[in-house]
C-alpha positions as CSV (number, residue, x, y, z in Angstrom):
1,X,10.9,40.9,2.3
2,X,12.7,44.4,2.0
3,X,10.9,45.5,-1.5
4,X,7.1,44.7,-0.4
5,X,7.5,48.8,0.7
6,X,9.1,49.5,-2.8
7,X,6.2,47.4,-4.5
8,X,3.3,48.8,-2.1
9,X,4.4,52.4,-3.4
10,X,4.3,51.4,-6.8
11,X,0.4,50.1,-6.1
12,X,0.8,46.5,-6.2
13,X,-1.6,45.1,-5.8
14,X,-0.7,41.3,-5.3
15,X,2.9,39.8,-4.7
16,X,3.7,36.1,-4.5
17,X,7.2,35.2,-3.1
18,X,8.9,31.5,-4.1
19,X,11.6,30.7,-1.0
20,X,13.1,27.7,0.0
21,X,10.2,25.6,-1.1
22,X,7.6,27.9,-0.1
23,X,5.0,30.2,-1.5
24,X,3.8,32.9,-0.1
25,X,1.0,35.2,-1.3
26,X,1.0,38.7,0.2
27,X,-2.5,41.3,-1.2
28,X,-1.8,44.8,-0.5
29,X,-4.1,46.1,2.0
30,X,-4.5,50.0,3.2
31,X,-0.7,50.7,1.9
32,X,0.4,47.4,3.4
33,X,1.0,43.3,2.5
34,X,-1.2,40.6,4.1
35,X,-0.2,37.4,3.9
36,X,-2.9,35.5,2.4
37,X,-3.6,31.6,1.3
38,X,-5.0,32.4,-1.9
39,X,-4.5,34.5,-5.0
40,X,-7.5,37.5,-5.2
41,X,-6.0,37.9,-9.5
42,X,-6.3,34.0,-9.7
43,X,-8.6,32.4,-7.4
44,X,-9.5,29.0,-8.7
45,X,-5.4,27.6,-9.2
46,X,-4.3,25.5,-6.6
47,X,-1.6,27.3,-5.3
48,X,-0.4,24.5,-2.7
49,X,0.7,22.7,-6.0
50,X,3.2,25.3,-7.1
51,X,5.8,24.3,-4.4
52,X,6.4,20.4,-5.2
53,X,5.6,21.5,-9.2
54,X,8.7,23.5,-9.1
55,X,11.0,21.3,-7.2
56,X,10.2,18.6,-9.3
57,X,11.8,20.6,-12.6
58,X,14.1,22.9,-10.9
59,X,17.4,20.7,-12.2
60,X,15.8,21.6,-15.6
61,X,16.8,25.3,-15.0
62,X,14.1,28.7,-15.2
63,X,12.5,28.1,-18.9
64,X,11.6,24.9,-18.1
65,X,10.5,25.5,-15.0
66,X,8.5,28.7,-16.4
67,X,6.7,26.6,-19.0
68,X,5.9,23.9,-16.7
69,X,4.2,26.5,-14.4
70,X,2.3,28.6,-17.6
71,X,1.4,24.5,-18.9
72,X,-0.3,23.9,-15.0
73,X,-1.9,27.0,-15.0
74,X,-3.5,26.8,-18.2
75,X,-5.5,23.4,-17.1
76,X,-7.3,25.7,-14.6
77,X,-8.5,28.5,-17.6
């Protein structure tokens, strides 16, 4: 992904990416991204869920797909 080096500047500390039905986690790690299986800011979701949750509501468009997300999530705080 060209901006992880803009992002690992900036000190971020955790990026996930959403492509092609995939999501990938990447944790910023002495001034570089790993790629890592789970969230370090948001350990307990089930982040293997995210993937189908989204193709099921993407003909819905971005809002709906952002509340469905923010609805899952909350079940797990």
């Amino acid at each position: 992904m060209p901006r992880l080096p803009i992002y690992s500047r900036l000190g971020v500390p955790e990026i996930w990416c959403y492509d092609s039905g995939k999501l990938t986690i990447y944790l910023l790690q002495e001034g570089e991204y790993v790629e890592q299986a789970k969230s370090r800011v948001f350990p307990e979701l089930p982040i293997q869920e995210l993937p189908s949750l989204i193709e099921r509501h993407r003909a819905d468009g971005r809002r709906a797909i952002r509340r469905t997300v923010r609805d899952w999530a909350r079940n797990y705080f």
